[in-house]
N, C-alpha and C positions, 0 to 999 in steps of 0.2 A: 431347206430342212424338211423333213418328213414326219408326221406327226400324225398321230390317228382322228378321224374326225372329230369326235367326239370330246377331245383334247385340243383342238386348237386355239378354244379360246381359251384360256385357263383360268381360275379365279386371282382376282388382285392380292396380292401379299398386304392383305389387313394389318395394323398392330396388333390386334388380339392374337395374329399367330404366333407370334412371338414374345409376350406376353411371360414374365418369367421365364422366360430359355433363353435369355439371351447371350448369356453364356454361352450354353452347348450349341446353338446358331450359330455363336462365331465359329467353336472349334470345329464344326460340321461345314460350313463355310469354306475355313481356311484348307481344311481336307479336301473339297473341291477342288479348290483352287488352285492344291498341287497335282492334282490330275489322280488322286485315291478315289476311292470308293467308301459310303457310308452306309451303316445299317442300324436304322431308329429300332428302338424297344419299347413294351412298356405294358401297364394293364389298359384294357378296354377303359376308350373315353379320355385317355390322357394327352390326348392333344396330337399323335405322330401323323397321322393324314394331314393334318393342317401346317403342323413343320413341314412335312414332305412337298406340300405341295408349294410353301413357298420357297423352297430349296431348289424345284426345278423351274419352279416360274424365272430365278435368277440365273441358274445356271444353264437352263433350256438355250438361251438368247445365246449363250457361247458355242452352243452345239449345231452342228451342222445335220446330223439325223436325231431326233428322240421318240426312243420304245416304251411306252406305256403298257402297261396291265393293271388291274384294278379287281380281284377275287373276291367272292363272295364266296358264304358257306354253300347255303344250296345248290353254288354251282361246281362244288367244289370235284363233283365224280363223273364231271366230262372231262377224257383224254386229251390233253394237248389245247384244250380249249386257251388259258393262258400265254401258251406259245401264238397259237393265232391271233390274240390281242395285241402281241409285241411284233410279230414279221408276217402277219397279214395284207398290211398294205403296202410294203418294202419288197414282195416276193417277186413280184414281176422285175422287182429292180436287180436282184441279187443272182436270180434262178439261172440267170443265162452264166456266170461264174463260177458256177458250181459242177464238180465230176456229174455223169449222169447217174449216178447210182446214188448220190448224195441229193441230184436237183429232184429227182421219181419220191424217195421215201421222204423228202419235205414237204412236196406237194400233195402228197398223198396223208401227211398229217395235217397240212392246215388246210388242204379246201375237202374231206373225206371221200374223193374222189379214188375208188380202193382202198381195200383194208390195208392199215399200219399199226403197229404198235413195236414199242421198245424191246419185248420177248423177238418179233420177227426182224426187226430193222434198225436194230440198238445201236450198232456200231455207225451206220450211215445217216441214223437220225443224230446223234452225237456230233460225228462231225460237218452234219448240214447245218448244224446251228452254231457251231463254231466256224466255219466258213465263210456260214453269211453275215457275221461278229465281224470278220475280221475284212471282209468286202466293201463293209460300208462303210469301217474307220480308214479305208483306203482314201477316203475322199474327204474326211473331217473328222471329226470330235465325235462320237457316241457317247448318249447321256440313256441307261437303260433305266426308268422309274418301274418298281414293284411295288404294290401297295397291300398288306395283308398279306403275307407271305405265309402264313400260316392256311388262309383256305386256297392257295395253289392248287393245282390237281396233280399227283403226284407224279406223273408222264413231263409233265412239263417242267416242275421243281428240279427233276432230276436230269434233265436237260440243261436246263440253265445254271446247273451248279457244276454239270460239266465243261459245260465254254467259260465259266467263269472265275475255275481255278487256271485255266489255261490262255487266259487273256494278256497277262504280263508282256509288256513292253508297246501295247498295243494303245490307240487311244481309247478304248471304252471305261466307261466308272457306270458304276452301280449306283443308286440311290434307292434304299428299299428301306422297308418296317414290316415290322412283324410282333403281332400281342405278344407276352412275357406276363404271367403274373406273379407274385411279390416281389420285394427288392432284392433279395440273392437268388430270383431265378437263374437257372444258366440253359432256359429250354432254348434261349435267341443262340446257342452256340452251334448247336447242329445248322441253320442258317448260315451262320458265319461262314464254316466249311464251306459252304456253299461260294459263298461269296470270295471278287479274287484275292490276292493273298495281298496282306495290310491294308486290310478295309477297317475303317475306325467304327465301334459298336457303340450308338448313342444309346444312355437310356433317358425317357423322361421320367421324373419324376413329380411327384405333389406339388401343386402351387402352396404358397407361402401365405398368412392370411390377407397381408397389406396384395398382394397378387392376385386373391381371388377378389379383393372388391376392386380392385385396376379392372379386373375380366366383367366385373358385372357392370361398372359404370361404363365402359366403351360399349354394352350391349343393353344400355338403357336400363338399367336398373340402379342408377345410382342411389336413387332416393331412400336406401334399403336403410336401416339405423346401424351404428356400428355393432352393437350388440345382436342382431340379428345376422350379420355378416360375419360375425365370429362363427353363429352356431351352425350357418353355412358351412362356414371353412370346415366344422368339426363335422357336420353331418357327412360331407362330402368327402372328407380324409383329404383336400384338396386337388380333388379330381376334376377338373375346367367340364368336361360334358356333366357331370353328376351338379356342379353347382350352379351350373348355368339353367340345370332344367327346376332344381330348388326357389332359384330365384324366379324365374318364371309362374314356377306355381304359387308363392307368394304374393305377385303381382294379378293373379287372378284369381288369388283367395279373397274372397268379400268385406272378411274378419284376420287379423293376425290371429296367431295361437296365443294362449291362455302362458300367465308363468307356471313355468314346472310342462308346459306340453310340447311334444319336440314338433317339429317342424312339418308342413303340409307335403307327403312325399307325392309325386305325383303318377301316373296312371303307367306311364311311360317309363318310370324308374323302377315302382314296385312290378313289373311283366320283369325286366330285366335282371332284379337279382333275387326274385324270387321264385323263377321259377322252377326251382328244387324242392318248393315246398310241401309241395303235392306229396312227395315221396317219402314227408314223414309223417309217424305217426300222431294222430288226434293229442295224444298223451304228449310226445315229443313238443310238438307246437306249442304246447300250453308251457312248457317249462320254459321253452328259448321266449313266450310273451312276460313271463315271470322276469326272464333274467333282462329282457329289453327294457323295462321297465325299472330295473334298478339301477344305482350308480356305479356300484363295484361288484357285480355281480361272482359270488362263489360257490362251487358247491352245499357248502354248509351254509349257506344263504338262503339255496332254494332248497335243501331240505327242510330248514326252520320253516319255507314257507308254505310245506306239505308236497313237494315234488319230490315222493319216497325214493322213485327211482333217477334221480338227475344226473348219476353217473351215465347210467346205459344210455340215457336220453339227448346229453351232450354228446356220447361218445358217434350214437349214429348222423347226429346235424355236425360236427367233423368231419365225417366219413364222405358229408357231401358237399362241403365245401364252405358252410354256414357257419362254421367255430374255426377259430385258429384254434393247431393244437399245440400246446407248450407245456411239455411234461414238468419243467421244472416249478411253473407259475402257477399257485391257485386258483387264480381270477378264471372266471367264465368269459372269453375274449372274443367276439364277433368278427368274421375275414375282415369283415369292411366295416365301418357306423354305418355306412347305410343299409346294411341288413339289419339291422336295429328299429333305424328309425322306420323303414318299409313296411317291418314282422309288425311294429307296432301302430300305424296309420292302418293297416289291414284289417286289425281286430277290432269287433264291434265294443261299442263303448260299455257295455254294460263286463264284458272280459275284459278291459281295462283296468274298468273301477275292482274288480274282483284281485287280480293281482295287484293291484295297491294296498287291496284291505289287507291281504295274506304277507303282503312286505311293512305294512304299517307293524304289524306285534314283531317280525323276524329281525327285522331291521336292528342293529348294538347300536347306533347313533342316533342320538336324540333326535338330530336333525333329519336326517334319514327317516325317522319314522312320524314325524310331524308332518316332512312332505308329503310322502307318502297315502297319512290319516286326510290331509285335506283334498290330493286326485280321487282318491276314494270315496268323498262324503260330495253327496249334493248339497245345493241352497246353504242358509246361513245357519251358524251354529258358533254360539259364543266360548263355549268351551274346546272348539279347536280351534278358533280362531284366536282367543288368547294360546292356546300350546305353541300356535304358528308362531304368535310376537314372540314368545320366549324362544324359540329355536332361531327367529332372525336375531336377537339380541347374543345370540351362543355364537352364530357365526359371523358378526359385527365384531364379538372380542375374541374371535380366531384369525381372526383377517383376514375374511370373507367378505367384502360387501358385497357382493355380487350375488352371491348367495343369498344374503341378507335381504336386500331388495328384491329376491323373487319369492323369498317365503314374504316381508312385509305387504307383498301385494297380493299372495294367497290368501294372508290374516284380511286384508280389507276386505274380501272378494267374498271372506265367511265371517264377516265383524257386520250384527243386526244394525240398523240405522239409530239407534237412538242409544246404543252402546256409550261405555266410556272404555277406555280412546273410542273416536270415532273412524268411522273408515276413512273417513277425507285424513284424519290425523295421522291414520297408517300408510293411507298413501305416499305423504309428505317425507312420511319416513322413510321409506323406500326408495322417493326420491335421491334424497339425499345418502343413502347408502351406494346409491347409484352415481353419483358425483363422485363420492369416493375410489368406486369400485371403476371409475373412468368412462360409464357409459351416460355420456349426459346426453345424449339421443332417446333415451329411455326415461330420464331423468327428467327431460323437459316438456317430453310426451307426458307424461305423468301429472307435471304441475299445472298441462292447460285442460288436463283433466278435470283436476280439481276447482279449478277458476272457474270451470264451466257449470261446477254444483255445488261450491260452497257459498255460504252465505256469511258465516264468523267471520269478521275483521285479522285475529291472528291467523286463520286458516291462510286466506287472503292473502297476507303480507307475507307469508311464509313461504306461498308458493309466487308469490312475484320475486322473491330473493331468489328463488331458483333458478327463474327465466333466467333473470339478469346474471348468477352465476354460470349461467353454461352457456351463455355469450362469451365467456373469455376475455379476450381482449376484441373481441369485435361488439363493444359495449354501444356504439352511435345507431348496431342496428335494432336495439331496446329502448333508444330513449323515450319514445311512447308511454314504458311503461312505469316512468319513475312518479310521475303525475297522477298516475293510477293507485301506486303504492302505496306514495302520499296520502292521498283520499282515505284511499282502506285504514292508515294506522291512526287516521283522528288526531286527539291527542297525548297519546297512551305511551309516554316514553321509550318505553322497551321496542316498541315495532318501531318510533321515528328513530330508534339508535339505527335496529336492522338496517332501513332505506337511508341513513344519512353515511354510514360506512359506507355501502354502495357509491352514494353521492362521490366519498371521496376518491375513489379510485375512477368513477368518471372523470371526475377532474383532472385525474392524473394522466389516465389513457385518453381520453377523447381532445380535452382540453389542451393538453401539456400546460399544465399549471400547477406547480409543486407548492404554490405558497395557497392559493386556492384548498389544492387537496389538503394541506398539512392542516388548514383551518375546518374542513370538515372535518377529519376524523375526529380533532380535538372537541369538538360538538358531537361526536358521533360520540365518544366516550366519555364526555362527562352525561349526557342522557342515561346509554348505558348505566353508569354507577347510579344515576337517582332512581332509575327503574329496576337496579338490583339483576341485571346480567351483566352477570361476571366475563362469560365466554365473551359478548361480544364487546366488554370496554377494552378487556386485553389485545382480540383483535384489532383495535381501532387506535390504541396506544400502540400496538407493533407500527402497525401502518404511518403511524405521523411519525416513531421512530424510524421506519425507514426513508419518507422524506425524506426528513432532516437530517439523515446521513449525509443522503446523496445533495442535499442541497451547500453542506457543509455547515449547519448552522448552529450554533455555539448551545442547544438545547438536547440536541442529538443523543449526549450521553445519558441526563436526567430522564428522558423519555425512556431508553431502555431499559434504568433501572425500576425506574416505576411500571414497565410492562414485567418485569421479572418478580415484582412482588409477591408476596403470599395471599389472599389466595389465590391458585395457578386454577384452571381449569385442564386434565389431561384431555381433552380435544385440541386444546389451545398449543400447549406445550411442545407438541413435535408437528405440529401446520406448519405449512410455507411461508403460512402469511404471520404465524409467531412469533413472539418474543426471542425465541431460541432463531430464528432463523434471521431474524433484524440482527441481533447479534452477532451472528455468523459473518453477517455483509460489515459489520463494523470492523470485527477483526481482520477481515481480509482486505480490504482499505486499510487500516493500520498498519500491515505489515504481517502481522502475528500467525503466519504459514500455519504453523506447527500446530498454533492450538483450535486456527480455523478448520484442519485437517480433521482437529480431532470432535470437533464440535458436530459438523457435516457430517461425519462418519458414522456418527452416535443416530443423529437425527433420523438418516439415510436407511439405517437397521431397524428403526423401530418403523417407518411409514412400510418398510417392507413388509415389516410383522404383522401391520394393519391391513394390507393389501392397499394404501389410497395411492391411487397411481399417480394423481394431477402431482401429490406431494413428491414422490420419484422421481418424477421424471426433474422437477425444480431441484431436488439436491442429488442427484444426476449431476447437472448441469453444474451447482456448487462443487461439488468436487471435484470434477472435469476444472472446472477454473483455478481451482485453490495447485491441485495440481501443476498445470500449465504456467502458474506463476512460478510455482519452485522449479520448473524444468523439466519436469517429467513429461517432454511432448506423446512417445509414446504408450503410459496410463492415462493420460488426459486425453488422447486420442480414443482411446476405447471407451471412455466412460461417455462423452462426447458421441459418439455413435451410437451407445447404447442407447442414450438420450434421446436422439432424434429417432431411430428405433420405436421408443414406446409413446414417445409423443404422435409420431404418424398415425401410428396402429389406434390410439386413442382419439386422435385428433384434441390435444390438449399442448398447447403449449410450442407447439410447432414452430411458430418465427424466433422464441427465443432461443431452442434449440437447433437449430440452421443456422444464426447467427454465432453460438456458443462451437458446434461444430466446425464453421468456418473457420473460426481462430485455430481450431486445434487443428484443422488440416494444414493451413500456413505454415503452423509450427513442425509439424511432426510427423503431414501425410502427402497429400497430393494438390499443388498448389491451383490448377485448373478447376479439381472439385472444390476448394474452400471459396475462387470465386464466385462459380456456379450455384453453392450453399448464401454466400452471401448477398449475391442480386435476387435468390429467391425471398430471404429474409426481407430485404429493401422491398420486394414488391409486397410481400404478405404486408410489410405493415402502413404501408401505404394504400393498400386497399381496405385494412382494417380500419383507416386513420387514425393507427395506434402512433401517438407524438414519441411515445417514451422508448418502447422500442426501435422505430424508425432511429434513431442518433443512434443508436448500438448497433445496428443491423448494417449503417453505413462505416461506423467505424469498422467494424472487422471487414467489410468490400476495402477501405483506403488500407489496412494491414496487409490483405490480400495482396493486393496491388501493387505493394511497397516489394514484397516478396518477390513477387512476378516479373519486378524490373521496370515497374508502370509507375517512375515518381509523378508523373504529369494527373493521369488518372488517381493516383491518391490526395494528390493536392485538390483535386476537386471534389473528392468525395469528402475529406475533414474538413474543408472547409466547409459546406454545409452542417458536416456536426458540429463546426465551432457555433455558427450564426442557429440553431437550433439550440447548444443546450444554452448560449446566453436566451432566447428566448423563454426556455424553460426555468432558465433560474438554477441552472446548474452550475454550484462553482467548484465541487470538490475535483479533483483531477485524475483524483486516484479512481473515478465513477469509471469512465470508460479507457482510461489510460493512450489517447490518440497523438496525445499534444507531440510526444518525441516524435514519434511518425509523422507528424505534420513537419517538425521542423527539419527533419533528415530531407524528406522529401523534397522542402521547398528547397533545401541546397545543393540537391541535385541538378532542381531546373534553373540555377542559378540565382536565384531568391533572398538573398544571407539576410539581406534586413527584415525580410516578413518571418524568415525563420526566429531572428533573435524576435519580436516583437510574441511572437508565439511564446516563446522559452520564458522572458519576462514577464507575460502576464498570468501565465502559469505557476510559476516561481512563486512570486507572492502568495496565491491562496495554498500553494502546497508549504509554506512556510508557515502559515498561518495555524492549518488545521495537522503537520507535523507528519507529512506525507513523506517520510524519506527516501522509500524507493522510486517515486515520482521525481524526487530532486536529481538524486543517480541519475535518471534517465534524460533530465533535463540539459543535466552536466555533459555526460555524455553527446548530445545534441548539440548543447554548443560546441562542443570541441570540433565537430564538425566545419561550425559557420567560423571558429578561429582557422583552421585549416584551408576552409575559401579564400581567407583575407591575409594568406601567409603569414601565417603565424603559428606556425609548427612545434615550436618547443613550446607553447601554453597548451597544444593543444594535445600534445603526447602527456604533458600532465594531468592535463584535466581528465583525460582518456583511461590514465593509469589511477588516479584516484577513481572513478566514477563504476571500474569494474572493480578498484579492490571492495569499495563499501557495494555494491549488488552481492557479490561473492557472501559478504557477510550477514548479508539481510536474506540471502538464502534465496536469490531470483536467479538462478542458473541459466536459463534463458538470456534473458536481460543480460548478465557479465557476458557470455560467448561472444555476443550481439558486440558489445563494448571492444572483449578481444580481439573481434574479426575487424573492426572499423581502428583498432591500435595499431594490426597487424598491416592494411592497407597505406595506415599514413607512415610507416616507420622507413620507408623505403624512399622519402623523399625528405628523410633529417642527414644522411652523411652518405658519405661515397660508398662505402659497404652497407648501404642500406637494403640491398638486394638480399644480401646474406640473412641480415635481422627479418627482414620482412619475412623472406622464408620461413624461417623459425620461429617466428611471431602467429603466420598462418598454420603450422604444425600445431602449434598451442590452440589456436581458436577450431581448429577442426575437430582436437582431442576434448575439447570440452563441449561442442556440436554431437559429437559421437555419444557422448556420457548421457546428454538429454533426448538422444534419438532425436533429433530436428533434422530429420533430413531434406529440407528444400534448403536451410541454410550450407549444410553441409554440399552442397551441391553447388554452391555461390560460391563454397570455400573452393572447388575442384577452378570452377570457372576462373578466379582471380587468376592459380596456378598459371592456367592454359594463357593466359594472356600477361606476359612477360612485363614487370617495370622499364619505361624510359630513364635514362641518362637524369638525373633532378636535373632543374630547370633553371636558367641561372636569375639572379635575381633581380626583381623589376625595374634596379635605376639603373642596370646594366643596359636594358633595351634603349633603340635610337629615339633621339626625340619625339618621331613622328609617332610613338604609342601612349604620351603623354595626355592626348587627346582619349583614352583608352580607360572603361571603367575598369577595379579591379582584376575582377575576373575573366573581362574580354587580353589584358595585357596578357595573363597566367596560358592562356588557348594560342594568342600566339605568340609570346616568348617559347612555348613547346612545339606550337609548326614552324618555328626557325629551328628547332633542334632536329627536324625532321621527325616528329612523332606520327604518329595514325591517330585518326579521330577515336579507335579504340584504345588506343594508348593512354591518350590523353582523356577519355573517360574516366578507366581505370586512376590514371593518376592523380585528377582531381576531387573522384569521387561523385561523379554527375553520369547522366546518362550520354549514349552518343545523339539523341537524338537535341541533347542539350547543348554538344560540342557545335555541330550541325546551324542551330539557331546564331549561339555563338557566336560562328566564322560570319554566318551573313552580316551581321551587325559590327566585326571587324570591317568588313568589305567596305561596306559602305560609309562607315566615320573615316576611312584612310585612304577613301577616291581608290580604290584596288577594282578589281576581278577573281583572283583567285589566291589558292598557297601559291603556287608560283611565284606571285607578285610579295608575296610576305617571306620565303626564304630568300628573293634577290633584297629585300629589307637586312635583311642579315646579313647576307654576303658584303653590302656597300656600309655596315658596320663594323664589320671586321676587317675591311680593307688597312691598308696601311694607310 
């Protein structure tokens, strides 16, 4: 292979290359791969040099010559220069090939040994570079890389875009890129032309926000807060060069920025997209610092704010690239945010604060102009520091917290030290709007703020609740500070409720001790009520009510009504952790679909209205469940992803949403991602030494499993949730719903008595606490283990009752589930059982179909494909010698004397083959044998005369 110096070593195909493309990486890949050619696009910085270069890193290794070029601007006005970077070092190889009129004007453009150019020598410089194209694919694979195709030199461009519509049937491919700016450019088309014919045109585009902090944490900068990585994502319009040099400059800022101040642009970014500035007017620059400075920047915005002329003055930073122009759109719109946030890191501070004062009176929104009044005023000042509280308290009930929390922290920053509220007390607040608004990185920042200068005992316990609240469920790595919290509340009821509700959800998560936890809250809320908060006895009465759901304990329902008392607190009311939401879990353990549908949905609308994410993303999750039970895998599938979605992006909530996902991929999507989703679940909460979640996070891995056709591997994963939640104290069944699954499972691997022992002790508390769809499903299960033990007409009954009542209770899921296991066993009740069965699987498919469950529906093709045996005849038929034979070893081979297949006989019994397999060894050796052979001459000398 031939390779220019300079390129032989090439760099390593990093992940950061591909980093969010991994998409268009495959389809640029696979286009390789069929021997096409590719052409990257995109604006400056977006990543195509680093795609490209792992493109040919992989594809190089296939090529037996590869031509590199690599253009820059500056050198963009030497002739031919490009072409000598591609068949400079190949020329001695090729020259001697080539006519002599064709080998003179190629030599004479790459070594300048006599004058050439395309006016004199057009037609034989043309085809000297198609010659020597098609000389060197004589011997292999030609891989041509062009990089920046746009500062080509245009002797060369045109060169190569003449070999290159003429390359066809030849082995050469292209791999090139070339800048393009916005997303409906079409300047990368004239390239194309160029390029040979169906070459696939990649563009890249924007990373995603969860993408660009993937990009910062591989390049060391993980430690950035999420709210800080958002305003990356935004500063940068998700441009991987623009936010990678952001973060950089962050990391070598001394101080973060101030709230309300955008981001440190750095030296390197503002040369790059400012240097049009120059070219405007004094007057011009002042308007676009005016309109950087604003939120929704419009004409009539910066007229109110005395920029007379902001028409003409937008219209000439347009003209050069600095305004998008959108005749239909009022807004004043920046090409890029980072000519925004650049224009504005460029201006000295004193023109800062001057366009703040001029937008503090222009500004129609209150909010708007409070922020505004405080970038503008130095030092402290009680009367705008209160304006600030009231405009965060404006966008707390818009459903803003995000907002909220950055004016609350502007109010601290101008709130005098001996004020009422205090700043420490506005801080807090800020915090905690910050909770809401999903940014507990800020949030938490905040509260070790204040720990580090308050002195007040409620300051104190207010900001240790915070700690502890934006731990999540990784509460064992705060328990330091419960002891501390302690200290600080004395003994002043109201703060020990604060720290003793904490208490109890330690207990729950850290502990797994539901009788524990149940007993805090009930202390955490009778405190509460003597200390006269209301918000948190409610909190603390939801919480012992959801125990005692989950524990199944005959208190469960008093508790919820007494959290739903009057008076309500509306903080309280539509929280995760409320009464309204304990409720929710009740009804959908009950059964009650339709009105937990409607319950959740209500919920789900107002936390939206609030903006509180942590609550979202949890009835998220509720619905996606209430969903998936009634059937709808495909809605519960979306909602579910949504889920995991905002929980990532927040980092709130993450393992219950992976686990909740999981399920719904089982159901409805891609059975290899649900158990990918699933073992992440298991490990998150296992590192978290989250007890409560770990027993959820494994049931949906053993549901997975069950899907997948892994009864062996589900049997292991629910048995662990069994032996956890009895540790937990878990008896309700309807909690995580595994018990069918476990029993299905164990009689696949052959198991019927650990199955029934499942089913029975299930049984009982779901009778108890009046779990009907739990019972269905139990039913169901057993019909199974009766169909192990031949006994097929109990078990087509139980099968036909156990899907009419799911049907009824409205679990669409659950009946298919039933139909498809009715549909399996009907073909082993009568001689036309093949007929029935067929038609039995028609029915479980059409009801598969209706819930979009498409990994079952996929079980259902699989049965198809794999034909019923002959029914089997029955067991006292068999020769004496099987007498020695447990049930279901006799059932394996009374069916290898019928001559079955091990898949046959899976399918027939309902186990796997890898069950059949085990099986046969254990025939083998209770019956002194070797193999089937030895067991259909068993049959043969039974059937003898």
């Amino acid at each position: 292979m031939t390779v220019r110096r300079d390129f032989q070593e090439p760099a390593r195909c990093r992940p950061d290359l591909v980093i969010g493309r991994e998409e268009l990486f495959a389809g640029a890949r696979e286009q390789l791969a069929s021997g096409g050619s590719v052409l990257l696009h995109g604006p400056a910085g977006i990543g195509k040099s680093t795609v490209l270069r792992a493109l040919a890193e992989e594809y190089g290794a296939t090529a037996r010559t590869v031509l590199r070029c690599s253009a820059t601007e500056s050198e963009s006005h030497l002739p031919f220069l490009a072409l000598a970077d591609l068949l400079g070092l190949v020329l001695d190889e090729v020259s001697p090939r080539l006519p002599a009129a064709q080998r003179t004007a190629l030599e004479s453009a790459l070594t300048g040994r006599g004058e050439s150019s395309l006016q004199r020598d057009g037609l034989a410089l043309r085809l000297a570079v198609l010659s020597a194209l098609r000389a060197l694919s004589a011997h292999g694979p030609v891989l041509v890389v062009a990089d920046d195709l746009q500062w080509l030199d245009p002797a060369s461009a045109e060169l190569l875009g003449f070999a290159a519509r003429r390359l066809e049937g030849t082995p050469v491919q292209l791999l090139c890129a070339v800048r393009t700016e916005g997303q409906d450019s079409q300047e990368y088309d004239r390239h194309l032309h160029a390029c040979p014919p169906g070459t696939r045109a990649v563009r890249l585009g924007p990373l995603s926000r969860a993408q660009v902090a993937q990009l910062l944490d591989h390049r060391g900068h993980g430690g950035l807060s999420r709210s800080t990585v958002r305003e990356i994502h935004r500063t940068s319009g998700g441009n991987p060069l623009f936010a990678l040099e952001l973060g950089r400059a962050l990391a070598d800022s001394p101080t973060p920025p101030r709230p309300g101040e955008p981001l440190p642009v750095p030296t390197s970014l503002r040369a790059l997209v400012l240097s049009r500035l120059d070219m405007l007017s004094v007057e011009a620059r002042r308007t676009l610092l005016v309109a950087s400075a604003g939120a929704r920047p419009t004409p009539a915005l910066l007229h109110a704010a005395g920029r007379d002329n902001a028409e003409a003055e937008c219209a000439q930073a347009a003209e050069l690239g600095l305004l998008a122009t959108e005749p239909d759109a009022p807004a004043v719109r920046f090409a890029h945010p980072l000519i925004s946030a650049a224009l504005y890191a460029e201006a000295p501070a004193h023109e800062r604060r001057a366009a703040h004062a001029a937008l503090s009176t222009a500004a129609s929104d209150p909010i708007e102009r409070a922020r505004h009044l405080a970038l503008a005023t130095t030092g402290t000042d009680p009367e705008v520091a209160d304006r600030l509280a009231e405009a965060a308290a404006l966008a707390r009930d818009r459903g803003a917290p995000s907002v909220a929390a950055q004016l609350g922290l502007l109010a601290a920053r101008h709130t005098p030290a001996d004020e009422t509220p205090s700043p420490q007390e506005r801080r807090l607040s800020a915090a905690e709007d910050a909770i809401t608004a999903g940014e507990v990185d800020l949030a938490r920042d905040i509260a070790r703020e204040v720990l580090a200068r308050a002195s007040v005992p409620a300051d104190r316990v207010r900001a240790w609740i915070i700690v502890i609240d934006t731990a999540g469920h990784t509460m064992a790595e705060v328990d330091a500070v419960f002891p501390q919290a302690l200290a600080d509340a004395g003994d002043d009821p109201r703060l020990l409720a604060l720290v003793h509700y904490q208490l109890a959800w330690r207990a729950l998560i850290v502990e797994g001790d539901f009788t524990e936890a149940r007993q805090a809250a009930a202390h955490a809320a009778a405190l509460a009520a003597r200390g006269r908060d209301r918000r948190t006895e409610l909190l603390a009465l939801a919480f012992q009510a959801q125990t005692e759901t989950l524990m199944g304990h005959p208190d469960a329902p008093r508790t919820i009504q007494r959290a739903l008392k009057e008076p309500q607190d509306p903080r309280v009311a539509w929280h995760h952790n409320g009464a309204a939401s304990a409720r929710f879990r009740w009804l959908v353990m009950g059964d009650q679909l339709a009105e937990a549908r409607a319950t959740v949905t209500a919920l789900l609308r107002e936390v939206r209205r609030r903006g509180s994410v942590e609550s979202e993303v949890h009835f998220l999750r509720g619905l996606a469940e209430t969903e998936l039970r009634a059937g709808h895998c495909g809605r519960a599938l979306e909602l579910a992803r949504d889920s995991l979605r905002l929980a990532r992006d927040s980092g709130i909530g993450e393992t219950a949403s992976a686990m909740l996902t999981s399920l719904a991929e089982a159901s409805g999507g891609d059975v290899d991602r649900a158990l990918a989703l699933a073992r992440e679940a298991v490990d998150h909460a296992e590192e978290d030494g989250d007890q409560m979640y770990l027993s959820r996070a494994l049931g949906a891995l053993g549901h997975a499993q069950l899907v997948a056709g892994d009864p062996a591997g589900t049997v292991r994963s629910l048995r662990r949730v069994r032996t956890l939640e009895l540790g937990l104290g878990i008896t309700d069944p309807a909690r995580g719903r595994w018990q069918g699954d476990l029993a299905e499972a164990l009689v696949r691997i052959g198991e019927p008595v650990e199955a029934q022992t499942v089913i029975d002790a299930s049984r009982e508390h779901a009778l108890r606490l009046g779990r009907e769809s739990v019972l269905a499903v139990l039913d169901r299960s057993e019909a199974l283990v009766r169909a192990a033990r031949g006994d097929l007409d109990a078990a087509l009954a139980q099968l036909t009752s156990a899907q009419d009542r799911l049907g009824k209770l409205g679990y669409g899921l659950e009946e298919a589930r039933a139909a498809f296991a009715l549909a399996r066993l009907h073909g082993r009740r009568t001689p036309d059982g093949a007929r029935a069965a067929a038609a039995a699987l028609d029915e479980a498919a059409r009801m598969f179909r209706r819930c979009r469950a498409l990994p079952w529906l996929r079980q259902v093709d699989e049965s198809r494909a794999a034909p019923e045996p002959e029914p089997a005849p029955a067991v006292p038929d068999a020769p004496a010698a099987l007498a020695v034979l447990a049930a279901m070893e006799r059932q394996v081979a009374a069916l290898v004397m019928e001559g079955a297949t091990n898949r046959e006989i899976a399918a027939r019994l309902f186990i796997s083959v890898k069950t059949v397999e085990a099986t046969l060894t254990r025939v083998y050796r209770k019956l002194g044998i070797r193999s089937r052979v030895d067991i259909v001459r068993l049959a043969a000398g039974r059937r003898a005369p």
